[in-house]
PDB file of N, CA, C and O in Angstrom:
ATOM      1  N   UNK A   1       0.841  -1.179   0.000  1.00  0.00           N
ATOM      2  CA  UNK A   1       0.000   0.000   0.000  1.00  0.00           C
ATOM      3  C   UNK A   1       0.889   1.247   0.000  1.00  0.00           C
ATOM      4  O   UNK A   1       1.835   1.323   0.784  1.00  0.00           O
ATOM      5  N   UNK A   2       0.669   1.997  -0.664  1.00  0.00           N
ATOM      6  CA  UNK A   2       1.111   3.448  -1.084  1.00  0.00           C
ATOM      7  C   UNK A   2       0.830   4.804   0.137  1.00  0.00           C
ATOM      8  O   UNK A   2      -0.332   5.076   0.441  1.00  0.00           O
ATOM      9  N   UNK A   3       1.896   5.504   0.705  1.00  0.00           N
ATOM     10  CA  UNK A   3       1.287   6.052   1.328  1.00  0.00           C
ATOM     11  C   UNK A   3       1.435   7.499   1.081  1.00  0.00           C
ATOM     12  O   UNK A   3       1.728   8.329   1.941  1.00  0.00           O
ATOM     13  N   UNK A   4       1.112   7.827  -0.690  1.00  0.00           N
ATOM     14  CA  UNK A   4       1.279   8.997  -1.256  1.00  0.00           C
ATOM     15  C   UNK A   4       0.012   9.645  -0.896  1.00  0.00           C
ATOM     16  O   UNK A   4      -1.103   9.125  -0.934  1.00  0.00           O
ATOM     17  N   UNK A   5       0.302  10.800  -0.553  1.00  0.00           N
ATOM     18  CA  UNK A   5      -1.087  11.399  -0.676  1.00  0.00           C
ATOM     19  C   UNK A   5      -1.086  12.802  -1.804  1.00  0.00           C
ATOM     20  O   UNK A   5      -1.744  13.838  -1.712  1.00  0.00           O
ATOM     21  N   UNK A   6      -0.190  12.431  -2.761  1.00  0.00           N
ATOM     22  CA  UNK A   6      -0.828  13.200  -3.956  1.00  0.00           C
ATOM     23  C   UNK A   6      -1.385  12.484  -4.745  1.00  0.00           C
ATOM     24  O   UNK A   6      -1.312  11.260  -4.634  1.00  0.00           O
ATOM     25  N   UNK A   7      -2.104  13.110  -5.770  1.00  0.00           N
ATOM     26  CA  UNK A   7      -2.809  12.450  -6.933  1.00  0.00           C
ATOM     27  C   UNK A   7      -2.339  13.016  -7.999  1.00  0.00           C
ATOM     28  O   UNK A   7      -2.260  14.241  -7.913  1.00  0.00           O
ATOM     29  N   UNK A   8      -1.939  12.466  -9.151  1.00  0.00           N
ATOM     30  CA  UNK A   8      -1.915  12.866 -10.387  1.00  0.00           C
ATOM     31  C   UNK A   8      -3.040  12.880 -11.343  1.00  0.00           C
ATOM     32  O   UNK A   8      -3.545  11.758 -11.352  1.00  0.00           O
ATOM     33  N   UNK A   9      -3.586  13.611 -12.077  1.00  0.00           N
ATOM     34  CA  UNK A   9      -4.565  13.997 -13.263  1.00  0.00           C
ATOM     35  C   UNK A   9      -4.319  14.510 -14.394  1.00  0.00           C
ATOM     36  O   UNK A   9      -4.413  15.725 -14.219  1.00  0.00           O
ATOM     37  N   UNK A  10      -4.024  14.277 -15.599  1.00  0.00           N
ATOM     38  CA  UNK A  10      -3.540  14.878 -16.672  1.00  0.00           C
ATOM     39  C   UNK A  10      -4.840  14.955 -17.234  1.00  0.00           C
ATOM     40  O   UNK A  10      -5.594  14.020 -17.500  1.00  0.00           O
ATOM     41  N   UNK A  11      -5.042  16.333 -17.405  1.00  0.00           N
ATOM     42  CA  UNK A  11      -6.462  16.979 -18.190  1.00  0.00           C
ATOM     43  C   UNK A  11      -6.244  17.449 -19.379  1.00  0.00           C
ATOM     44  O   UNK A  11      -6.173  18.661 -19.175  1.00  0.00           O
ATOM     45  N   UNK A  12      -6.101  17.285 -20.427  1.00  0.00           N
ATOM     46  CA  UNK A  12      -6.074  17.419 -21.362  1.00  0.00           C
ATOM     47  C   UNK A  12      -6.603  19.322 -22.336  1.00  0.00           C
ATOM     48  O   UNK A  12      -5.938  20.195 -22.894  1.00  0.00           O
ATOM     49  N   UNK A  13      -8.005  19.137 -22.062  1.00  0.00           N
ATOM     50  CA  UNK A  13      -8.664  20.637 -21.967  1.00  0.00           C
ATOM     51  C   UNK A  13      -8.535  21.495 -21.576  1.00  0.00           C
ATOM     52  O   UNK A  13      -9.186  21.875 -20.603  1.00  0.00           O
ATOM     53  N   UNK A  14      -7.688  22.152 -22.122  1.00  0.00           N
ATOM     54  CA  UNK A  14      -6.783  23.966 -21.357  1.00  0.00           C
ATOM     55  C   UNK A  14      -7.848  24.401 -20.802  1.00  0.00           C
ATOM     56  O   UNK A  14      -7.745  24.697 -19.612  1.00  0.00           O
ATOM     57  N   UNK A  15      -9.212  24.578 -21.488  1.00  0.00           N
ATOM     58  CA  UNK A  15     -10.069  25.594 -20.851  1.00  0.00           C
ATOM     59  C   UNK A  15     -10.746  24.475 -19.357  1.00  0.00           C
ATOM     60  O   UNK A  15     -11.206  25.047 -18.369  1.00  0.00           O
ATOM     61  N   UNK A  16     -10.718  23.548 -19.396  1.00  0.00           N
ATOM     62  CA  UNK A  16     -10.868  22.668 -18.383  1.00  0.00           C
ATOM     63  C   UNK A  16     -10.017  23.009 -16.964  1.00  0.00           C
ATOM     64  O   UNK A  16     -10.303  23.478 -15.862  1.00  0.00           O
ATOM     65  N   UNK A  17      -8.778  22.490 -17.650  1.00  0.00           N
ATOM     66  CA  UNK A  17      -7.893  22.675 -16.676  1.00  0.00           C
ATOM     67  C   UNK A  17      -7.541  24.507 -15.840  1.00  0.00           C
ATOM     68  O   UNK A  17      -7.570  24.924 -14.682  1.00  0.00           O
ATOM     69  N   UNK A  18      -7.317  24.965 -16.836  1.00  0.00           N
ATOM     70  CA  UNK A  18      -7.771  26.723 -16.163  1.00  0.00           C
ATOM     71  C   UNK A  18      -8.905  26.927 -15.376  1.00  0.00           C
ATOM     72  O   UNK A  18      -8.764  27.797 -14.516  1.00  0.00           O
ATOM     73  N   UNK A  19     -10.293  26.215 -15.439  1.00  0.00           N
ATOM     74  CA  UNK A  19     -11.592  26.121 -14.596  1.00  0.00           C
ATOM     75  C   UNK A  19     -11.357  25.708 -13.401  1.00  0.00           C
ATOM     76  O   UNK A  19     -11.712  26.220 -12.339  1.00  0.00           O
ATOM     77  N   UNK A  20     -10.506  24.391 -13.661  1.00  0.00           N
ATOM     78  CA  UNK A  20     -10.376  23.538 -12.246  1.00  0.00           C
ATOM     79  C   UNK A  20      -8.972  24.131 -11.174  1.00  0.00           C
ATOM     80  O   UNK A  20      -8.811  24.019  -9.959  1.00  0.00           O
ATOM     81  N   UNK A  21      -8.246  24.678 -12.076  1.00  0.00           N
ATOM     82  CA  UNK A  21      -6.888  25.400 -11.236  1.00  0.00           C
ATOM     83  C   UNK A  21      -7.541  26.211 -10.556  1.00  0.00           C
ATOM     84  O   UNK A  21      -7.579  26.050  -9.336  1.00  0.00           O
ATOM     85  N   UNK A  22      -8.511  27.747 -11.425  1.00  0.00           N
ATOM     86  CA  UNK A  22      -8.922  28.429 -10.869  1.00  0.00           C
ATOM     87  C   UNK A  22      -9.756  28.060  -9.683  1.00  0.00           C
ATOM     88  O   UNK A  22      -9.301  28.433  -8.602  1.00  0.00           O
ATOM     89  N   UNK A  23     -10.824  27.437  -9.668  1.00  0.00           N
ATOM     90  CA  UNK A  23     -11.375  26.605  -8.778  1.00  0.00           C
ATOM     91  C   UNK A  23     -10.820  26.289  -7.236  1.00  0.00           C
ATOM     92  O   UNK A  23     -11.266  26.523  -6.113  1.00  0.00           O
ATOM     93  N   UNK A  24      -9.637  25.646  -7.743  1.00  0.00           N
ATOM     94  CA  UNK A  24      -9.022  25.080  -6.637  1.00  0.00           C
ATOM     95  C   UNK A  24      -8.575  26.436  -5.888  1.00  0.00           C
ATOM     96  O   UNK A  24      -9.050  26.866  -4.837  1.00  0.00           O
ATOM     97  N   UNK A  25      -7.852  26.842  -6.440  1.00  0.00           N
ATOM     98  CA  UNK A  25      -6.935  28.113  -5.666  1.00  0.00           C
ATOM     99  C   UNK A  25      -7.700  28.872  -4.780  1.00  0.00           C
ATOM    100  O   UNK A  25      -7.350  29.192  -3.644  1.00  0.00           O
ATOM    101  N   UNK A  26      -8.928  29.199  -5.419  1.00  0.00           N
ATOM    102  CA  UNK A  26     -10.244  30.051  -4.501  1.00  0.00           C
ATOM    103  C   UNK A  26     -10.886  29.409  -3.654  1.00  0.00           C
ATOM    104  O   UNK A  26     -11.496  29.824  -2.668  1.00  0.00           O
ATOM    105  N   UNK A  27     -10.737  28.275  -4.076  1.00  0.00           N
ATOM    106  CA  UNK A  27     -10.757  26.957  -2.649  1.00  0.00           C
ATOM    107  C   UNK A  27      -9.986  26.757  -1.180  1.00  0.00           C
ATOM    108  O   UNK A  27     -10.301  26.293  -0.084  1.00  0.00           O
ATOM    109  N   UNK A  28      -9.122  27.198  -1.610  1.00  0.00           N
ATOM    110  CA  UNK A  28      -7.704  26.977  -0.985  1.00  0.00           C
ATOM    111  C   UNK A  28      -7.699  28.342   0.097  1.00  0.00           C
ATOM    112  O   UNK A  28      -7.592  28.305   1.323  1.00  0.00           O
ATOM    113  N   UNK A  29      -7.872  29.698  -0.905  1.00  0.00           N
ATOM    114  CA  UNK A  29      -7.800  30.779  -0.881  1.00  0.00           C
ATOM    115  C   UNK A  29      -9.109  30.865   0.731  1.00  0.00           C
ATOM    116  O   UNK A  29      -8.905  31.247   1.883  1.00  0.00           O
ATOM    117  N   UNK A  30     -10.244  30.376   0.128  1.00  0.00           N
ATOM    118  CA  UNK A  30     -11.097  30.511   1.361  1.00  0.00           C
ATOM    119  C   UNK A  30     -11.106  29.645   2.563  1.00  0.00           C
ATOM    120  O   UNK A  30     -11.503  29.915   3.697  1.00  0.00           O
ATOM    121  N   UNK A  31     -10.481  28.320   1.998  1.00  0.00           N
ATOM    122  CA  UNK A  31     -10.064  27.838   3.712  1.00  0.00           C
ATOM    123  C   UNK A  31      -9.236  28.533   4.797  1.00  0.00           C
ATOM    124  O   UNK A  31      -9.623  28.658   5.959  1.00  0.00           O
ATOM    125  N   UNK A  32      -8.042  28.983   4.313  1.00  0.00           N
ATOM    126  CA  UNK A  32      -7.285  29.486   4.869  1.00  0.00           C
ATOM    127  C   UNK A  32      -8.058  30.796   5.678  1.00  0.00           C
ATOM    128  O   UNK A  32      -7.994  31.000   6.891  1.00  0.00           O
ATOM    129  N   UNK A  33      -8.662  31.465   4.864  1.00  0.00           N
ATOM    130  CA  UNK A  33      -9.531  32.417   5.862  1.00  0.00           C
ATOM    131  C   UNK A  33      -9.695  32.161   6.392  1.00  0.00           C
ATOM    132  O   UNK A  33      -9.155  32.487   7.449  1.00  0.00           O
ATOM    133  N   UNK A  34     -10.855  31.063   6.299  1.00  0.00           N
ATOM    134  CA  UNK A  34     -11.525  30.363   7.281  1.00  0.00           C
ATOM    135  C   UNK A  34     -10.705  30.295   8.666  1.00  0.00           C
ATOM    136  O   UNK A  34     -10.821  30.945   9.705  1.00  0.00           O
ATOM    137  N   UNK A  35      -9.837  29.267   8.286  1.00  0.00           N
ATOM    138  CA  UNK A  35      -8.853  29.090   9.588  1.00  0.00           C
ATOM    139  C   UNK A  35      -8.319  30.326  10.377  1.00  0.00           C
ATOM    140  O   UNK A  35      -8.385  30.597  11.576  1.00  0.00           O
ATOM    141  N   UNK A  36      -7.773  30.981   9.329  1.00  0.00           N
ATOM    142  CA  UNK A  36      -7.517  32.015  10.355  1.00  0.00           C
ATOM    143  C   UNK A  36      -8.652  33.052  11.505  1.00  0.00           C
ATOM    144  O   UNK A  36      -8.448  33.701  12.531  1.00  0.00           O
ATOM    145  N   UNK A  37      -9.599  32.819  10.845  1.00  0.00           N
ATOM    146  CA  UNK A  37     -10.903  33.279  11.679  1.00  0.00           C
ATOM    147  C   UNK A  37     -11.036  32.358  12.869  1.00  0.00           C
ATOM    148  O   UNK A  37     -11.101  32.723  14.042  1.00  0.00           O
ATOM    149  N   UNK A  38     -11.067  31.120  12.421  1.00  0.00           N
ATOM    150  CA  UNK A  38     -11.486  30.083  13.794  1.00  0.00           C
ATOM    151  C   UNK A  38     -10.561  30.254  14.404  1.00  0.00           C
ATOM    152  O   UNK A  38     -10.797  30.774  15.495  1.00  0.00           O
ATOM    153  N   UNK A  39      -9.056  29.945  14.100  1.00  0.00           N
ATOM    154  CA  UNK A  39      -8.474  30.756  15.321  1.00  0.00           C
ATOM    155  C   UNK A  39      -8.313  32.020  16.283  1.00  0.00           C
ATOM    156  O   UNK A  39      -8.099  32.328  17.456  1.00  0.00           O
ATOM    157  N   UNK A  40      -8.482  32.380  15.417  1.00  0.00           N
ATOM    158  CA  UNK A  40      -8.414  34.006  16.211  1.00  0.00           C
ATOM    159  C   UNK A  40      -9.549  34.619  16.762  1.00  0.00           C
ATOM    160  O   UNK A  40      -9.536  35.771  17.195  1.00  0.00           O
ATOM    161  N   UNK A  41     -10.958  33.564  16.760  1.00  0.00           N
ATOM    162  CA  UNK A  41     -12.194  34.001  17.194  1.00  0.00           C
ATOM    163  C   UNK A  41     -11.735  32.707  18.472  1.00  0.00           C
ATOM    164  O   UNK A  41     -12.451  32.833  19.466  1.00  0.00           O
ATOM    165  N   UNK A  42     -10.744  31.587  18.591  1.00  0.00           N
ATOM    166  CA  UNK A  42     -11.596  30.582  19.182  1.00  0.00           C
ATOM    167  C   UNK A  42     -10.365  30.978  20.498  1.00  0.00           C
ATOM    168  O   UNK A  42     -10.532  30.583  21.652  1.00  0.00           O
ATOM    169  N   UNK A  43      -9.207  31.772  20.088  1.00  0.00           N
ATOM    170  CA  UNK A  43      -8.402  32.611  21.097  1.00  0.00           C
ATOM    171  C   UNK A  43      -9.110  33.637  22.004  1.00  0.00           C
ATOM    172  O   UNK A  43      -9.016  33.745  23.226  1.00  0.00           O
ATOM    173  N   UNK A  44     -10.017  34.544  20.929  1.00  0.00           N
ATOM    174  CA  UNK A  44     -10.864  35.054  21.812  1.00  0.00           C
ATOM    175  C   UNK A  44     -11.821  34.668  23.128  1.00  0.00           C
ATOM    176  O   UNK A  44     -11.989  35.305  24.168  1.00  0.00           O
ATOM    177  N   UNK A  45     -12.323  33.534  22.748  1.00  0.00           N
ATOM    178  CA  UNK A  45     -13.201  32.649  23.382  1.00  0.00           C
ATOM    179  C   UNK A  45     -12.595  32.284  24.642  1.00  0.00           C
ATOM    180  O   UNK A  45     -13.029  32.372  25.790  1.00  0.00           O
ATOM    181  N   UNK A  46     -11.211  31.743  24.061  1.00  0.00           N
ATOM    182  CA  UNK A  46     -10.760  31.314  25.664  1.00  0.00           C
ATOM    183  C   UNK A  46     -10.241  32.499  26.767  1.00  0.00           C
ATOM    184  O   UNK A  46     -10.057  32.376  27.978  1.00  0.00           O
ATOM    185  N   UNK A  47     -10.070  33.711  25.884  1.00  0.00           N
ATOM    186  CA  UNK A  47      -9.869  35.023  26.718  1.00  0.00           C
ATOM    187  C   UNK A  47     -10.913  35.184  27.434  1.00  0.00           C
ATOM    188  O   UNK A  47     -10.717  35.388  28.632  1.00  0.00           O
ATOM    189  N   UNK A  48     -12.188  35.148  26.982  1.00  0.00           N
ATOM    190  CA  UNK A  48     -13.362  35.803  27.075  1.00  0.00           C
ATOM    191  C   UNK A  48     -13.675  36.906  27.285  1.00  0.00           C
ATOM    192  O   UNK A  48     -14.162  37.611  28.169  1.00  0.00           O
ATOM    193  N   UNK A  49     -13.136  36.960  25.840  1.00  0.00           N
ATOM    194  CA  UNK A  49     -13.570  39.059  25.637  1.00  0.00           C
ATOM    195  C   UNK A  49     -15.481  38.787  25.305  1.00  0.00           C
ATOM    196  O   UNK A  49     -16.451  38.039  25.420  1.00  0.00           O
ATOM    197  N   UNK A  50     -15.070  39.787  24.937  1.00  0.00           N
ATOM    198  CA  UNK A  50     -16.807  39.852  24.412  1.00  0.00           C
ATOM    199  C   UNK A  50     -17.286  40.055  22.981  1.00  0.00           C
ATOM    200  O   UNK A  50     -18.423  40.228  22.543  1.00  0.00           O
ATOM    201  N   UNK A  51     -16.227  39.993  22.438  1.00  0.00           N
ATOM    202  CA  UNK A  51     -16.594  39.623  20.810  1.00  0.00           C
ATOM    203  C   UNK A  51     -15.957  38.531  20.468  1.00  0.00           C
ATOM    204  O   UNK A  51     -14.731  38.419  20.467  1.00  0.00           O
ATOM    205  N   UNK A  52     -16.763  37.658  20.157  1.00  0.00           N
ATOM    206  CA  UNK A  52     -16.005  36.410  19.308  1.00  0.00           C
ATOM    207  C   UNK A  52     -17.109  35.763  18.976  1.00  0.00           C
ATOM    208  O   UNK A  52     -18.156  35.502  19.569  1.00  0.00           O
ATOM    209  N   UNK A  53     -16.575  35.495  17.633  1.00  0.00           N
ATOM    210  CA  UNK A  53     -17.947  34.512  17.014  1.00  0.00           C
ATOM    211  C   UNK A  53     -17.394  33.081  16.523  1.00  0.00           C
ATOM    212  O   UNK A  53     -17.555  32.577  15.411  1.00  0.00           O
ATOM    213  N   UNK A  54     -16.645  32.509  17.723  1.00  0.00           N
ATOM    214  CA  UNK A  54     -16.063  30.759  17.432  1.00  0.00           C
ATOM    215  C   UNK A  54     -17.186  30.239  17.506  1.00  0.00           C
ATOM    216  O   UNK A  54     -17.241  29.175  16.890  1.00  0.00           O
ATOM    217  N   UNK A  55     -18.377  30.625  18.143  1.00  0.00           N
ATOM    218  CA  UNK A  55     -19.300  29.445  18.485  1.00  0.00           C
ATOM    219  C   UNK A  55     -20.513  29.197  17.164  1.00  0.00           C
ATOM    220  O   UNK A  55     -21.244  28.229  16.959  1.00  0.00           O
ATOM    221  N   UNK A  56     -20.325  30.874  16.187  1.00  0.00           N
ATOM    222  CA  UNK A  56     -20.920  30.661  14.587  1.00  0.00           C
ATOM    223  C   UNK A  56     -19.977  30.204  13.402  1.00  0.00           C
ATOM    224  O   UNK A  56     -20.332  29.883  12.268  1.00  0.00           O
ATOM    225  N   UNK A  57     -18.457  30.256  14.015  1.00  0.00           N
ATOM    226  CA  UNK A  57     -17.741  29.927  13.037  1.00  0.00           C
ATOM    227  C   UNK A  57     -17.536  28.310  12.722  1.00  0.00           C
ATOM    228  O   UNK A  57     -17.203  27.794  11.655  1.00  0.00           O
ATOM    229  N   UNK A  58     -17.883  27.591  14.164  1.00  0.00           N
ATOM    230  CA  UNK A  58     -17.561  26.204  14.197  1.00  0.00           C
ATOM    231  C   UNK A  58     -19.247  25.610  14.304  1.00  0.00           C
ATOM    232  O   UNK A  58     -19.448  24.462  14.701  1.00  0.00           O
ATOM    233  N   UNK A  59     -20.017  26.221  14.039  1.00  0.00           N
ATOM    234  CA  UNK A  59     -21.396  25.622  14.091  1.00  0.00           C
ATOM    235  C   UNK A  59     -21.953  25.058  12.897  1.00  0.00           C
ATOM    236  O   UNK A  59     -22.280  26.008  12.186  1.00  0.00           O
ATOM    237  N   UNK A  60     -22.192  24.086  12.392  1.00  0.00           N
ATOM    238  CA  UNK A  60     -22.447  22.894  10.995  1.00  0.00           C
ATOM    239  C   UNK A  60     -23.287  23.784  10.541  1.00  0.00           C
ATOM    240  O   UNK A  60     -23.026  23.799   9.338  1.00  0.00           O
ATOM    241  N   UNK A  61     -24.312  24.703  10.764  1.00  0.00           N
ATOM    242  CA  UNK A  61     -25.993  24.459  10.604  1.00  0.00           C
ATOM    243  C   UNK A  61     -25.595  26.231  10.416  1.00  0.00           C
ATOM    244  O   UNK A  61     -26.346  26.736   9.582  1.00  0.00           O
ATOM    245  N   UNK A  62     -24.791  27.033  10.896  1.00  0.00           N
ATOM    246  CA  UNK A  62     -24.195  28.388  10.512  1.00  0.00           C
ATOM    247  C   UNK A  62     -23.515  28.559   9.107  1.00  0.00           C
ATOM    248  O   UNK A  62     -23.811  29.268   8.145  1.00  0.00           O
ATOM    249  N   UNK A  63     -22.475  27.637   9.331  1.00  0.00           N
ATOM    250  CA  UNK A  63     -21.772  27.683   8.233  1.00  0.00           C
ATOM    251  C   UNK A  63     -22.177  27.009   6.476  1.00  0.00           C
ATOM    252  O   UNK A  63     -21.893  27.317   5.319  1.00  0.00           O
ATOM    253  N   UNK A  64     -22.946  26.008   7.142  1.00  0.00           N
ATOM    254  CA  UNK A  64     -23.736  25.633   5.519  1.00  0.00           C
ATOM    255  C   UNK A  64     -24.786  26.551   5.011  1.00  0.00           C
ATOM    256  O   UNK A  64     -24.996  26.659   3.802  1.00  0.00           O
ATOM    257  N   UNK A  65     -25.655  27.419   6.180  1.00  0.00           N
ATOM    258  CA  UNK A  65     -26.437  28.394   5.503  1.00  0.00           C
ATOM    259  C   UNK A  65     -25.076  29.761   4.681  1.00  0.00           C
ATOM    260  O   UNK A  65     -25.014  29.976   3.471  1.00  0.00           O
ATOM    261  N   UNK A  66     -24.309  30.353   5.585  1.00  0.00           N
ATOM    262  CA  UNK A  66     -23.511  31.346   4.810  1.00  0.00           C
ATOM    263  C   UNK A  66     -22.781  30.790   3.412  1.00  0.00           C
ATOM    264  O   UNK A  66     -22.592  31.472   2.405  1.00  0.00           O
ATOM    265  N   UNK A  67     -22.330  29.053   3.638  1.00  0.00           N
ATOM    266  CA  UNK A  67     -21.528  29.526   2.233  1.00  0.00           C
ATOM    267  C   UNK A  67     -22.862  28.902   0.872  1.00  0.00           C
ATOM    268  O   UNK A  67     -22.644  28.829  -0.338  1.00  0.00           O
ATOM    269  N   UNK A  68     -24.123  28.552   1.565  1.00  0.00           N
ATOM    270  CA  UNK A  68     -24.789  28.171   0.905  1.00  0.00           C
ATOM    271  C   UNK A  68     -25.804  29.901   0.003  1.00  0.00           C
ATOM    272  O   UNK A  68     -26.677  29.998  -0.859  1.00  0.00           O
ATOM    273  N   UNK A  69     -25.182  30.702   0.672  1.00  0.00           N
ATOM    274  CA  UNK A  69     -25.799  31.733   0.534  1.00  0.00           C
ATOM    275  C   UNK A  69     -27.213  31.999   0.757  1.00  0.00           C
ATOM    276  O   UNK A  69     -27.817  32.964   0.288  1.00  0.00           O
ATOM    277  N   UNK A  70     -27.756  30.999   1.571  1.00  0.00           N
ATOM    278  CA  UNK A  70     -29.560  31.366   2.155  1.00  0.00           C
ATOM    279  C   UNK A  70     -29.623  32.666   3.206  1.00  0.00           C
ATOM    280  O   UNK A  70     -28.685  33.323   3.661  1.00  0.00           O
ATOM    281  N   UNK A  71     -31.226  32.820   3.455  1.00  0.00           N
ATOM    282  CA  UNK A  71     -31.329  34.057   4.060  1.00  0.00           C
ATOM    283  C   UNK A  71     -31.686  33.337   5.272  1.00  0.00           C
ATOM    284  O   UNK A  71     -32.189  34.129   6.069  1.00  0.00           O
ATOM    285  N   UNK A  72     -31.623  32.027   5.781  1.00  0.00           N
ATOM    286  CA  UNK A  72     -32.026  31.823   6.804  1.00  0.00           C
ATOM    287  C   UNK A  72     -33.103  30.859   7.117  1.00  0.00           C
ATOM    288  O   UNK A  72     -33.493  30.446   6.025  1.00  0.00           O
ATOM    289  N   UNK A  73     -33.652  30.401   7.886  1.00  0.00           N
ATOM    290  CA  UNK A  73     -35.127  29.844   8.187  1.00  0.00           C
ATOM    291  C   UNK A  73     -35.212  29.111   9.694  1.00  0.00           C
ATOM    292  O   UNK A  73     -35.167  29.795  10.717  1.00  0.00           O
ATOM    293  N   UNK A  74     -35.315  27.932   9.723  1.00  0.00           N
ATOM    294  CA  UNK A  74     -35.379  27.589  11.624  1.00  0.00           C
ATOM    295  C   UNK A  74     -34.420  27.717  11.885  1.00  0.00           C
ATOM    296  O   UNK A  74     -34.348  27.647  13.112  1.00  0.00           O
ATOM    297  N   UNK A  75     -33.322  27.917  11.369  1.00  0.00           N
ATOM    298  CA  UNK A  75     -32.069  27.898  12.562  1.00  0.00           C
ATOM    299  C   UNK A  75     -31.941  29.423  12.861  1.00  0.00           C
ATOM    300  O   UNK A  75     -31.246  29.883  13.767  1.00  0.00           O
ATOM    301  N   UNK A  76     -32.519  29.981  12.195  1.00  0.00           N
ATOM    302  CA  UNK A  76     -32.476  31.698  12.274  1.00  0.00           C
ATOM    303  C   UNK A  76     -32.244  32.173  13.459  1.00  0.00           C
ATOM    304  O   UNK A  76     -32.777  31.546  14.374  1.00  0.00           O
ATOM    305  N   UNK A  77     -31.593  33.118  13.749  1.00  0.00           N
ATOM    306  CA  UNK A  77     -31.647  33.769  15.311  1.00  0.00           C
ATOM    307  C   UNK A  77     -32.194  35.076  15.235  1.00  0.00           C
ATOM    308  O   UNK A  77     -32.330  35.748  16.257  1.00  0.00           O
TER     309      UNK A  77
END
């Protein structure tokens, strides 16, 4: 058993492959936000200042409505 964890893909379709690079990178691009938010909100938390939003940043049912772009509904606050 192999314990590579890259993958190789040779795509053939420039305009393909430019879709999926781009893709990825803005992928990449928004995790890292991400992270840096959960940390620096979840530092807050253990300070306990009074602004921090670790507890919307790490919440399943928060975060699938924002990147899902809805306006909301039962989980609404």
């Amino acid at each position: 058993m192999s314990d590579k964890r890259t993958r190789i893909i040779k795509i053939r379709n420039k305009e393909d492959k430019e879709k999926i690079r781009d893709y990825f990178y803005k992928y990449r691009h928004f995790e890292n936000m991400l992270l840096i938010l959960i940390k620096n909100n979840y530092n807050l938390s253990k300070e306990e200042k009074d602004r921090n939003d670790f507890k919307y940043l790490s919440d399943y049912s928060v975060m699938r409505a924002v990147l899902g772009s809805t306006e909301g509904g039962k989980h609404k606050e």
